[in-house]
C-alpha positions as CSV (number, residue, x, y, z in Angstrom):
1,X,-1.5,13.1,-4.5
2,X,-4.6,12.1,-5.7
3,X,-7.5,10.5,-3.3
4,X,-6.8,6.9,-4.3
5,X,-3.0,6.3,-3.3
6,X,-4.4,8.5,0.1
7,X,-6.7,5.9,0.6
8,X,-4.2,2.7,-0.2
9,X,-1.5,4.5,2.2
10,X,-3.9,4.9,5.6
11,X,-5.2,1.8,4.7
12,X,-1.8,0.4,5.0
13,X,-1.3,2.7,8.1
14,X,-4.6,1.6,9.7
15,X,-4.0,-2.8,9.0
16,X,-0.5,-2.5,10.3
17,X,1.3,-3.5,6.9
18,X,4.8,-1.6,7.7
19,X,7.1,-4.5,7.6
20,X,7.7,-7.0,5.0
21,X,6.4,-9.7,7.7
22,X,2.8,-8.1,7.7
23,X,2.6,-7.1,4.2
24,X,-0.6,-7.7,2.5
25,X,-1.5,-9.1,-1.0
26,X,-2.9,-7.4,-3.9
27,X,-6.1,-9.5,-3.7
28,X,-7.1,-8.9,0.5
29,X,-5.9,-4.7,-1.1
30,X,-8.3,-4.7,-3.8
31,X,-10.9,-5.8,-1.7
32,X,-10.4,-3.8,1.4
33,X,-10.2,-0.9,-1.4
34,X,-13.0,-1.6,-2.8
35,X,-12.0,-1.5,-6.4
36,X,-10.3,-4.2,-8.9
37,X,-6.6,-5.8,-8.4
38,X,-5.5,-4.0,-11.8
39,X,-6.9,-0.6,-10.6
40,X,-4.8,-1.2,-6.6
41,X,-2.1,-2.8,-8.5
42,X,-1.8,1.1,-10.3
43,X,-1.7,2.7,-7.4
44,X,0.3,0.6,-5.7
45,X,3.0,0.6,-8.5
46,X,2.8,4.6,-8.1
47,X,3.5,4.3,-4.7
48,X,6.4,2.0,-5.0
49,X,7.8,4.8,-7.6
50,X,7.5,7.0,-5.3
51,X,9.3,5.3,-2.6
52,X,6.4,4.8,-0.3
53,X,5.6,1.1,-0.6
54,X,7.5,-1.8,-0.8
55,X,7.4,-5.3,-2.1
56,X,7.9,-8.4,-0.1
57,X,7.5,-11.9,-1.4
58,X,8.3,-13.7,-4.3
59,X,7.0,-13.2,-8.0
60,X,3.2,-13.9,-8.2
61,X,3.2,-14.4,-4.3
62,X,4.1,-10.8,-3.7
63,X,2.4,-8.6,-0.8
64,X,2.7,-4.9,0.0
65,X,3.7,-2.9,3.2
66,X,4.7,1.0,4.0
67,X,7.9,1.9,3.9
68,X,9.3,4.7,6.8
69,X,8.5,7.3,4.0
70,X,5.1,5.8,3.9
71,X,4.4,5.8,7.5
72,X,5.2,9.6,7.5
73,X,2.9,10.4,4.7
74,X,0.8,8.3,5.6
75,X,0.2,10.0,9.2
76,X,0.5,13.5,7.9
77,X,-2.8,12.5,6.4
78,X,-4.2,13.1,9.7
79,X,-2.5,16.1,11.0
């Protein structure tokens, strides 16, 4: 995994967004990131593939938390 979807997950890990109740919105992502919403919205999408991230919300109102799976590889980042 690359450095970028490293960064998204601990970020996740470290704002509490691991329930659909504290997800967070592409917009407050990008600019915790430090990047653009079309570049987090990439690596957000690869997460989601790769069952690490979830979607809460409704179309064009969505935000993003960790899934279980993310919370693990999430924390391994730091052992």
């Amino acid at each position: 995994m690359s450095e970028g979807p490293k960064k998204l997950l601990s970020l996740l890990l470290v704002i509490g967004a691991q329930s659909p109740d504290k997800a967070i919105n592409l917009g407050e992502l990008a600019l915790k990131l430090g990047t653009d919403k079309k570049s987090a919205e990439a690596e957000v999408r690869q997460l989601a593939q790769s069952g690490y991230v979830a979607k809460a919300g409704a179309l064009g109102n969505e935000a993003f938390y960790l899934t279980g799976t993310g919370v693990i590889a999430a924390s391994s980042t730091y052992s």
